[in-house]
N, C-alpha and C positions, 0 to 999 in steps of 0.2 A: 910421341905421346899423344893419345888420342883427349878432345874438347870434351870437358864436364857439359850437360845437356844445359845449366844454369839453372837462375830462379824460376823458371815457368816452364822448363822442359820437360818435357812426358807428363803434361797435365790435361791432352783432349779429355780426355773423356771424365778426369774428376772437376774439373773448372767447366764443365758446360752448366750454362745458365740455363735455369727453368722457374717459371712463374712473372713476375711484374720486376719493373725496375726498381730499385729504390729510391723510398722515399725521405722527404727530409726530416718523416719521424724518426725512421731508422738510421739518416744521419748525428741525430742529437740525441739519442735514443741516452738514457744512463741506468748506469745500476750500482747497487750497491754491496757494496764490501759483504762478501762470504754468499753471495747468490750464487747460486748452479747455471755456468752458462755451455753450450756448447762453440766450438769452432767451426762456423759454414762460412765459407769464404765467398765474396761475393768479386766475379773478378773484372766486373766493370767499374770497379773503387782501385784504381791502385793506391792510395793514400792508406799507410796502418795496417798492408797487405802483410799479413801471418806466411812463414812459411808451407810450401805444401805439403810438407809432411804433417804438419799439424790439421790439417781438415778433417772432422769431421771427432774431435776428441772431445771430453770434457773435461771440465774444472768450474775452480771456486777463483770469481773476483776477489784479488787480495789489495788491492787499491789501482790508484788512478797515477798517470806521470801525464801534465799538461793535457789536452785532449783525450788521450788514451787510456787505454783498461790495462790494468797487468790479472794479467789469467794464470794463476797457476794450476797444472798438470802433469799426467802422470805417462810417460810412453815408456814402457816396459818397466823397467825399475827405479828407472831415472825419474826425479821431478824436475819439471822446468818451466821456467816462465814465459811467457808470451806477451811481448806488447802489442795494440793492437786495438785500431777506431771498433765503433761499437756495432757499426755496419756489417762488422764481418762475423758478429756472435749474437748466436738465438737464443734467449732465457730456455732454461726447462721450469718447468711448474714443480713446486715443492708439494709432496705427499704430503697430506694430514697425520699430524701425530698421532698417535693410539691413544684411544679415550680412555681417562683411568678407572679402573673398575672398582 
């Protein structure tokens, strides 16, 4: 029986770092229930390390468990949840409503 690759196998090339280290804004960093966040993993955090299949997805913060964010999202049909420090998820900006005419 051949070795699963594990938690960090076959990730060169999606876990290469680019840009500055984090900082301890982006450590403390919070957000609030029903914001649009995405999953970029930063992989010099292992603390609240998301799976790698989840990189690079979006969702809605549906609340908090101690420190952490639970992220819900969608990979293929399935919803699932992610827990998961705030270091490792980039806000998206919310679009402007449509002005009512």
């Amino acid at each position: 029986m051949t070795r699963k690759p594990g938690k960090r196998g076959k990730t060169r090339s999606k876990f290469k770092k680019t840009g500055t280290k984090a900082s301890v804004n982006d450590l403390v960093r919070e957000f609030k229930e029903g914001d649009t966040v995405q999953v970029v993993i930063d992989p010099s955090q292992h603390a609240g390390l998301p799976d790698k299949s989840f990189q690079g997805l979006t969702g809605k913060v549906s609340g908090r468990r101690g420190g952490a964010f639970e992220v819900t999202l969608k990979k293929g049909d399935q919803e699932n949840v992610v827990i998961t420090n705030a270091v490792h998820l980039k806000q998206l900006k919310q679009s402007a409503p449509a002005p009512a005419s």
